[in-house]
SEVOLO-871299 format. One record per residue (C-alpha): residue number from 1; residue in one letter; z, y, x. Coordinates in steps of 0.5 Angstrom, whole numbers, plus 500, padded with zeros to 3 digits. Example, Ala and Ser with C-alpha at 12.3 -4.5 7.8 and 13.67 -1.06 7.14 Angstrom:
BEGIN
  ropa  lumgu   pz   py   px
     1      a  516  491  525
     2      s  514  498  527
***
This chain:
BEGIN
  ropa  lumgu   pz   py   px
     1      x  236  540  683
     2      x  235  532  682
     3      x  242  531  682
     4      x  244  536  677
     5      x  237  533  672
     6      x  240  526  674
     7      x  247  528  672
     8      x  244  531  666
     9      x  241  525  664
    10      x  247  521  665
    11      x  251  525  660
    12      x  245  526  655
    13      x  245  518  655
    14      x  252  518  655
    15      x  253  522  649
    16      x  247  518  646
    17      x  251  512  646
    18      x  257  515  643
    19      x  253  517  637
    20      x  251  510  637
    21      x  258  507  637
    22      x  260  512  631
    23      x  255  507  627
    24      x  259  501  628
    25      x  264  498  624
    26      x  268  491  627
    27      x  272  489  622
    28      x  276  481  620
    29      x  277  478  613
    30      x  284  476  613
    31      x  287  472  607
    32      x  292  466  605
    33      x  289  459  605
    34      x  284  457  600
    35      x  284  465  597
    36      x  276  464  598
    37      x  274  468  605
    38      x  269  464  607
    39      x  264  465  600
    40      x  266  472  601
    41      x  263  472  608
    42      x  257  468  605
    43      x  257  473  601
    44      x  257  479  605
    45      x  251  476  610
    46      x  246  474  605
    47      x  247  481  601
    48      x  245  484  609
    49      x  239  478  609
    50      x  243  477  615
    51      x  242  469  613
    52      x  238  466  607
    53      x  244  462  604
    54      x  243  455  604
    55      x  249  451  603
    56      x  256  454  602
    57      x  261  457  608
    58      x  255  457  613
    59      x  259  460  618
    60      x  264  453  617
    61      x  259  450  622
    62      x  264  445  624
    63      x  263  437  621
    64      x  271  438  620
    65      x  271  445  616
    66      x  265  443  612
    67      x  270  435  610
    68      x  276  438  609
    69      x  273  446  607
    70      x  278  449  611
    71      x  276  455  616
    72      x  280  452  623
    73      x  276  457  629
    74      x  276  464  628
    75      x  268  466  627
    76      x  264  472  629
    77      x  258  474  627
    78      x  254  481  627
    79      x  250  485  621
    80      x  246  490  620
    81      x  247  496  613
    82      x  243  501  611
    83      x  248  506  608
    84      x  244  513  606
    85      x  239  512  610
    86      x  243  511  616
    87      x  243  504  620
    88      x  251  501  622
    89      x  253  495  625
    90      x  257  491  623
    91      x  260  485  627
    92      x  265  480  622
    93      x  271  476  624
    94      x  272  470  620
    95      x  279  468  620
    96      x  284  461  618
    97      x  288  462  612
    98      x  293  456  614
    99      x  300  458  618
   100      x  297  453  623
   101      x  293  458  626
   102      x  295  464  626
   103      x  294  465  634
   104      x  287  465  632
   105      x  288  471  627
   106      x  292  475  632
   107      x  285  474  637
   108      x  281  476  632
   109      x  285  482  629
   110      x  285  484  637
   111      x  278  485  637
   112      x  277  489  630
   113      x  279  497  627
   114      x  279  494  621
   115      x  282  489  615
   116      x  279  485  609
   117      x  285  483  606
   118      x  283  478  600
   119      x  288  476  594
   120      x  286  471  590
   121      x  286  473  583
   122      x  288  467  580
   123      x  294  467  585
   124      x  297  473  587
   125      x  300  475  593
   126      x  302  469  598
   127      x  306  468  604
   128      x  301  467  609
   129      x  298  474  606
   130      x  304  477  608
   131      x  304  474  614
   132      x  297  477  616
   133      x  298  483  614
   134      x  305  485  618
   135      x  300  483  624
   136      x  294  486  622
   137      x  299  494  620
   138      x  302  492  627
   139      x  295  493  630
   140      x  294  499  627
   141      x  288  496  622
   142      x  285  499  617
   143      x  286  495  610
   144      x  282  494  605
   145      x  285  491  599
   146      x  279  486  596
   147      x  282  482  589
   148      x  277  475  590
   149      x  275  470  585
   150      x  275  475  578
   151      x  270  471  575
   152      x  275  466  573
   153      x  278  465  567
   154      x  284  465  569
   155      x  284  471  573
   156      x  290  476  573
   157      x  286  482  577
   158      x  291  488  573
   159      x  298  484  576
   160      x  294  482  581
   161      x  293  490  583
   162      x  300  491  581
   163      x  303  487  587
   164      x  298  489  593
   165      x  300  497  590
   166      x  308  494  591
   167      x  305  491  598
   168      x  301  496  601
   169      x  303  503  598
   170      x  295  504  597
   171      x  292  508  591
   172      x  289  503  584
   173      x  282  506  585
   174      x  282  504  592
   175      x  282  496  590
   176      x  276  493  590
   177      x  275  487  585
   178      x  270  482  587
   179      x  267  474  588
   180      x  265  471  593
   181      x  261  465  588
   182      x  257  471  584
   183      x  257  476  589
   184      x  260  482  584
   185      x  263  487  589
   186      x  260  485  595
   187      x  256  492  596
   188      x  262  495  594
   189      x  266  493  599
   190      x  260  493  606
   191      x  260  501  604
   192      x  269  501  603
   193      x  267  497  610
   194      x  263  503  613
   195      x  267  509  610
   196      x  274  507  611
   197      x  275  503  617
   198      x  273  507  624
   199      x  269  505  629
   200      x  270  504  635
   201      x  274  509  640
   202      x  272  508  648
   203      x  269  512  654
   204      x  261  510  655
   205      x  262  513  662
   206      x  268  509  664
   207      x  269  503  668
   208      x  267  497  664
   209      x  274  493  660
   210      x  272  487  656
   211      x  277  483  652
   212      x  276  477  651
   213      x  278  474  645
   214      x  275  466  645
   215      x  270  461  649
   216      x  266  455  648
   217      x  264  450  652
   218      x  256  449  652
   219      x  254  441  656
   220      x  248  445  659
   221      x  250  452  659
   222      x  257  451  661
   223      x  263  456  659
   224      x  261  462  654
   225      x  266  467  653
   226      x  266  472  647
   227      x  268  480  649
   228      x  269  486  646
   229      x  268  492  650
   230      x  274  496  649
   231      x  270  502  654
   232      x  264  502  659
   233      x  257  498  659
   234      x  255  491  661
   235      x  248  489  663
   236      x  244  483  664
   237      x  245  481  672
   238      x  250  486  673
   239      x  257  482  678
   240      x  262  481  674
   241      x  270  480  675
   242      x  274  477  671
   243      x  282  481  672
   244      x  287  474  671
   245      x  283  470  674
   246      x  280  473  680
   247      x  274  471  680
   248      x  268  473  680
   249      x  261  471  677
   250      x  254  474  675
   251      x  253  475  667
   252      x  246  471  667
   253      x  245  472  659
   254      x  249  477  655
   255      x  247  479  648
   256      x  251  479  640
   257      x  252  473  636
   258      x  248  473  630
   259      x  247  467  627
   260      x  245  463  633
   261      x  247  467  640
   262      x  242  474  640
   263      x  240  476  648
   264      x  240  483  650
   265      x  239  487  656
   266      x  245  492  656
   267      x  251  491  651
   268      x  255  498  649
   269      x  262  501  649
   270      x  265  497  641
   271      x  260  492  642
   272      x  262  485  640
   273      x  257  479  644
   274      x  258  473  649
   275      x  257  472  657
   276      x  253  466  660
   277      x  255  465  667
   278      x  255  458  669
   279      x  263  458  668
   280      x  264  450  669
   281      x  271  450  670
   282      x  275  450  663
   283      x  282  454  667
   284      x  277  459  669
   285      x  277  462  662
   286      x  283  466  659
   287      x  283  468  652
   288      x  285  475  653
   289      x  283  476  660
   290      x  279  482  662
   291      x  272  483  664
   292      x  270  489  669
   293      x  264  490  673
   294      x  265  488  681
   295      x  264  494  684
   296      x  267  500  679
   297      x  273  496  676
   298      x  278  499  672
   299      x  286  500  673
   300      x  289  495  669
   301      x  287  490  664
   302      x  287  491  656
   303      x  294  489  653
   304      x  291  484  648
   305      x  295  479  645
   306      x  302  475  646
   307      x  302  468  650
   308      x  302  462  644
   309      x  308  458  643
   310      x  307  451  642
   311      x  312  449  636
   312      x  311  441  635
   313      x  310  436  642
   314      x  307  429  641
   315      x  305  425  646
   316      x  297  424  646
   317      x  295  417  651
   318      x  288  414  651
   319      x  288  406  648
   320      x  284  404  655
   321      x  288  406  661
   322      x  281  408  665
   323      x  279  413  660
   324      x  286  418  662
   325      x  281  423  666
   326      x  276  424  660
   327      x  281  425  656
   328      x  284  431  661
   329      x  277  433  661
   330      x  276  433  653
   331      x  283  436  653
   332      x  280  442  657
   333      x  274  443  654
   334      x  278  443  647
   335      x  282  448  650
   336      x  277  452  651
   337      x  276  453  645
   338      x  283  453  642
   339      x  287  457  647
   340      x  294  455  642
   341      x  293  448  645
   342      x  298  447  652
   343      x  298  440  655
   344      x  300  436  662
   345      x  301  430  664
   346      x  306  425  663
   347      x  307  417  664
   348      x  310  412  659
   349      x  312  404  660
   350      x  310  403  653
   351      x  303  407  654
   352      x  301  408  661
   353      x  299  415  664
   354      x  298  421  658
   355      x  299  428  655
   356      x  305  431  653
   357      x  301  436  648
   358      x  303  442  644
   359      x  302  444  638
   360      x  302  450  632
   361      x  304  445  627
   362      x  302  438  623
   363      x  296  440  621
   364      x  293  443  628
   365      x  296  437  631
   366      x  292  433  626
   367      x  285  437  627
   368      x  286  436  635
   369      x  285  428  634
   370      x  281  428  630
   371      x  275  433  634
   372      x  277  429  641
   373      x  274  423  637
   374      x  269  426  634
   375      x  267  431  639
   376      x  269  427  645
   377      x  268  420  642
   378      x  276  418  644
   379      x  280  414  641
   380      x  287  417  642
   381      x  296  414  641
   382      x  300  419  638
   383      x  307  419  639
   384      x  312  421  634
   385      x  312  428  633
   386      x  318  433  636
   387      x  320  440  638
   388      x  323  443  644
   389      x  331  442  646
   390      x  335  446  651
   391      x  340  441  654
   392      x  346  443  657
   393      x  349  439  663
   394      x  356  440  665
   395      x  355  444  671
   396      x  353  449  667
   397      x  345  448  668
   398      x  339  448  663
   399      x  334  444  662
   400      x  328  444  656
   401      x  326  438  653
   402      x  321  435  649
   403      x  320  429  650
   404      x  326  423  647
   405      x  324  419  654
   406      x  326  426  658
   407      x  334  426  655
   408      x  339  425  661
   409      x  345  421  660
   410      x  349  422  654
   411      x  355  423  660
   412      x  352  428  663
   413      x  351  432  656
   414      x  355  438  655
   415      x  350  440  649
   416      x  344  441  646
   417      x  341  447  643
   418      x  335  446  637
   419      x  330  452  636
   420      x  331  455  629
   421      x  326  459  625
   422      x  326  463  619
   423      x  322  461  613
   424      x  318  465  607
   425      x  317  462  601
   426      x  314  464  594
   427      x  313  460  589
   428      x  315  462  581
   429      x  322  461  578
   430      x  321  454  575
   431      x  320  451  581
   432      x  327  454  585
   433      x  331  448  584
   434      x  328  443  587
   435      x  325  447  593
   436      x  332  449  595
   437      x  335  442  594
   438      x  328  440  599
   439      x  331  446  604
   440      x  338  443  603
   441      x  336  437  605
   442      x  333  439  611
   443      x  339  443  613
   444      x  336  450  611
   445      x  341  456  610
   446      x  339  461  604
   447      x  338  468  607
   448      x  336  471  601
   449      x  332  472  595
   450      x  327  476  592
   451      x  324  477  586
   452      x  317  480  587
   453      x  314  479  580
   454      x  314  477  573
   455      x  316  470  575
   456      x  314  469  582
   457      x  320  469  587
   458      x  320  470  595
   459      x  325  465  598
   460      x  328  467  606
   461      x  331  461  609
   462      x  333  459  616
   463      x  331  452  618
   464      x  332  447  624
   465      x  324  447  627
   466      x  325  439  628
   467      x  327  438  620
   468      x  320  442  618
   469      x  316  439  623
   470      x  314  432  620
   471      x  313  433  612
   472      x  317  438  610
   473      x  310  442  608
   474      x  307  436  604
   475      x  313  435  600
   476      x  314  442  598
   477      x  307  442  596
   478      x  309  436  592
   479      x  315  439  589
   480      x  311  445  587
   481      x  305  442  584
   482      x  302  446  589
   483      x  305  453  588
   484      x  309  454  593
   485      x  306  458  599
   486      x  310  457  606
   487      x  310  462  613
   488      x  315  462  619
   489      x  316  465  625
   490      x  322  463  630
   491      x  328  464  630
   492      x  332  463  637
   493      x  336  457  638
   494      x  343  454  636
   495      x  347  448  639
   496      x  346  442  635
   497      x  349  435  635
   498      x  342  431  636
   499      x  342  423  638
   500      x  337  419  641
   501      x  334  415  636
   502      x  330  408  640
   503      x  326  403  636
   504      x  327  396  639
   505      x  321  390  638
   506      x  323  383  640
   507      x  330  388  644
   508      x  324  392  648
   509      x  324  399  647
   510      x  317  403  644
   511      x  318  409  647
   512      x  312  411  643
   513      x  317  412  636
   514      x  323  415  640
   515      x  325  420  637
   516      x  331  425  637
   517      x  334  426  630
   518      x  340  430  628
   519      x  346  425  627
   520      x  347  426  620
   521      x  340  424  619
   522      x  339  418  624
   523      x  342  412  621
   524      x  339  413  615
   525      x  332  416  619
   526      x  334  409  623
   527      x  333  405  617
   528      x  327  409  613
   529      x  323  407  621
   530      x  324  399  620
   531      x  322  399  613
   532      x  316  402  614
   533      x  314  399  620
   534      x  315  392  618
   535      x  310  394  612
   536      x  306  396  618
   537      x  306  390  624
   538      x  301  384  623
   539      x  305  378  622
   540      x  304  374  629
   541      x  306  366  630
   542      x  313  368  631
   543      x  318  372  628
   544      x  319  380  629
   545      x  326  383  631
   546      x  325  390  629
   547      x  332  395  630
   548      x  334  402  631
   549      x  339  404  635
   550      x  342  409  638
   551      x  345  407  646
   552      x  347  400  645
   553      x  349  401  638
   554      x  344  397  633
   555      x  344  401  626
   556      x  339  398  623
   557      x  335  391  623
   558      x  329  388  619
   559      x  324  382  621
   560      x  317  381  620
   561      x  317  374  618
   562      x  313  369  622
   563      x  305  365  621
   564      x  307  358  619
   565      x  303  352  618
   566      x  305  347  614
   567      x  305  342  619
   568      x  307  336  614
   569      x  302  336  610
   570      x  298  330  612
   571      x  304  327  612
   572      x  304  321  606
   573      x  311  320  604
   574      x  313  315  609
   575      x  321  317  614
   576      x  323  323  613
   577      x  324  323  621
   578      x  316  323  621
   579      x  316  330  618
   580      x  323  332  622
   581      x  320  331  629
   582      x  312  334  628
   583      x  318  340  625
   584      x  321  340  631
   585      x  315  340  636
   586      x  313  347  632
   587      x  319  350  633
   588      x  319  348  641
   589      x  312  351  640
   590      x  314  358  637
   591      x  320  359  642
   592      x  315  359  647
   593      x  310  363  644
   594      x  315  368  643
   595      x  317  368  650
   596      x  310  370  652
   597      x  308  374  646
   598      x  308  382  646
   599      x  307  385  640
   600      x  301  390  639
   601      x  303  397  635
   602      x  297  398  630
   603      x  296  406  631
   604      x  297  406  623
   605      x  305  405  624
   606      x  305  411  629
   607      x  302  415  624
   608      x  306  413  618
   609      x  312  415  621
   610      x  311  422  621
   611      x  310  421  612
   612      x  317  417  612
   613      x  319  419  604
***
């Protein structure tokens, strides 16, 4: 009789939680750069009295984000609605809009039912809002169109409209018009957000399954994990395992994110929180690792998302030799954070022991220096940015490089293969001629083009990575006045003929500035390099022999003049032979100085190269 009560309780709690769980909604914001998803997301917590609004973007809480006004970290938060007389939850996703972190995007899409996608009204469909889009009908979310910023005077919202019904195929009706600087809309969309997108399916009674989709390194609590729990519960003190790893932990603190971290004793199948267990091993924590209970654990883990492929490879070094070991733990306690970033350790002549590192592109490359200065006060030297290359020896082996100093002989190459990639471009017809010169270039191949609307076209190349690695971005912004929007994805490997570009100061090799470069391009990239560095090198008390090479070949020479001191000025008149020999002395002296001098790199110079014009 007590076993059928305690059953019966059991499924009546079950039953309970069910209904619970059909009053939350997990939902992202997805968007191209600068479309304004951040205001928008104010918006929406401060319509709930989530937060009182103080400042703007308020879950940009990063020093950078806030600087650059960019959202770099995908961010959750929870809040509460009352929707006809009934309480929903709804936990939010915050997304980046730039092509750099779209890894960030796929987690955040993992953990969610349903889509915000945001269109700005004065700009139109992009390529980035493509992008997010395919990703985010891949996972099966359920979309809401959201036209922003329809209180500027240069709104378009009817064209606007007319491209997201080309897009999506949805009705006009089902379009929402807002702005996240009035708040227009706003309420609008939170009861889009509880009617359209479903909530979340699981079994309460099942064993526990948590994906986890981020993590974040705490000095005194150490590593924090964010999960949603796909089926089952959690409770404080309950013994958990986490299924890539193998390890087990006691989830000390458990509890939901809203603006600071909430706790609770108990979190529920569709739930969004965190877990506190004193993890101080960055490695211990995988982004799409599962969570489940050490004594009913489930079958198998969840599926989340793919591996990141790092695109861009530099090499990061500490200034001071002794710092190597804090920079590797910066680097992992970075990564925790930013599970796109992969390192290992490598060594230089030039540079002493550092990290070969992977990037999504420039700008992540850009952000991680400078969150390792600021966050972890270290002072780093990049090397020149390059992408991975599969070389073919004779006897038919394959090695992948991405680092110049990796390159075997040039006997012993049979050849080299370069990653491809597929690039998007929409920009408006004026600006067609000098983008395909810029893609041309760039060694790029027309596929296709498209014309969207009116005036905007979608340009489809297929580019070598190494070309559009350094500045292509930049460039095409440029050319564009800022119009054109770009996305990417990979597009295998085809062979190539690339050299090995070294610059020579003085006849020592950096290795630093090593490159590989295609060989049409090298002699003229050879030159642009020497150029650049002899506007960049101090002037020393000798003269400075700058050259590129490829091999033995020289195939440009600049030289930085030396620092002379008029050593005949004290000189009166008098015999010439006077003058001739305190000249003589000095060019003993320089001669020796050049001998014994070495010549310092500013850290500037390694960074010029990548905005060679």
């Amino acid at each position: 009789m007590g076993f059928c009560i305690s059953s019966g309780l059991h499924y009546l709690c079950i039953a309970f939680f069910e209904l619970k769980m059909k009053n939350i909604r997990n939902f992202c914001i997805i968007a191209h750069i600068d479309h304004g998803k951040s205001t928008l997301a104010d918006r929406l917590l401060e319509y709930t009295n989530t937060i009182k609004v103080t400042e703007g973007q308020m879950l940009d809480d990063m020093d950078l984000e806030r600087e650059r006004g960019i959202t770099i970290k995908s961010h959750a938060i929870q809040m509460e609605y009352i929707y006809k007389g009934e309480k929903y939850t709804l936990n939010l996703i915050d997304t980046p809009g730039h092509v750099d972190f779209s890894y960030e995007v796929s987690r955040s899409i993992a953990a969610c039912e349903g889509a915000l996608l945001i269109v700005d009204a004065t700009q139109g469909v992009q390529a980035q809002t493509i992008s997010n889009l395919y990703m985010a009908i891949e996972h099966d979310l359920e979309i809401i169109p959201v036209i922003n910023k329809c209180d500027m005077v240069n709104a378009m919202p009817e064209e606007v409209e007319d491209e997201i019904i080309d897009l999506l195929g949805c009705k006009r009706e089902e379009i929402i018009r807002a702005s996240g600087r009035t708040g227009m809309g706003v309420d609008e969309i939170l009861q889009a957000v509880v009617e359209r997108i479903p909530h979340p399916e699981g079994d309460e009674g099942a064993p526990l399954q948590a994906l986890i989709f981020d993590s974040v390194f705490n000095s005194f609590r150490g590593i924090i994990a964010y999960f949603k729990i796909v089926n089952g519960s959690i409770k404080s003190g309950d013994d958990v395992a986490f299924i890539n790893t193998g390890k087990e932990y006691t989830a000390d603190e458990i509890g939901v994110l809203k603006m600071e971290m909430s706790p609770r004793k108990e979190l529920h199948c569709g739930d969004v929180g965190y877990i506190v267990s004193g993890i101080k091993t960055a490695t211990e924590v995988k982004v799409g690792d599962t969570i489940t209970h050490v004594e009913r654990p489930c079958d198998k883990a969840i599926s989340g998302f793919e591996e990141v492929k790092p695109m861009v490879f530099a090499g990061l070094y500490p200034i001071e030799t002794e710092d190597f070991e804090n920079l590797r733990a910066s680097l992992e306690k970075l990564q925790l954070n930013d599970a796109s970033l992969t390192f290992q350790p490598e060594s230089s002549v030039a540079l002493g022991f550092g990290f070969r590192c992977g990037f999504l592109g420039l700008l992540h490359m850009e952000i991680v220096q400078e969150r390792l200065d600021r966050e972890f006060n270290m002072d780093v030297i990049t090397t020149v940015p390059n992408v991975s290359y599969l070389v073919y020896d004779k006897q038919g082996g394959v090695k992948e490089v991405h680092n110049p100093a990796g390159m075997p002989e040039v006997t012993l190459i049979d050849h080299i293969e370069e990653p491809y990639i597929k690039a998007s471009i929409i920009t408006t017809t004026n600006f067609i001629g000098p983008i395909m010169t810029l893609c041309l270039g760039k060694r790029g191949e027309l596929l296709k083009q498209e014309y969207i609307s009116g005036n905007r076209v979608e340009l489809h190349y297929s580019l070598p990575l190494g070309e559009i690695v350094i500045d292509f971005y930049d460039k095409l912004k440029s050319i564009s006045k800022g119009y054109a929007s770009f996305d990417y994805h990979q597009d295998g490997f085809r062979p190539s003929k690339l050299v090995k570009l070294d610059i020579l100061l003085n006849g020592e090799p950096v290795d630093a500035l090593s490159t590989l470069t295609h060989i049409d391009n090298a002699v003229d990239f050879g030159r642009r390099m020497c150029e650049k560095l002899k506007e960049l090198l101090p002037r020393q008390q000798f003269d400075i022999a700058i050259q590129a090479a490829i091999g033995a070949k020289i195939i440009a020479r600049e030289t930085v003049k030396q620092l002379r001191k008029d050593v005949t000025a004290k000189c009166y008149g008098g015999d010439v032979s006077r003058k001739r020999k305190l000249l003589e002395k000095q060019k003993k002296g320089k001669k020796r100085m050049k001998q014994i001098g070495n010549v310092e790199v500013p850290q500037k110079a390694f960074l010029a190269v990548l905005k060679l014009d």
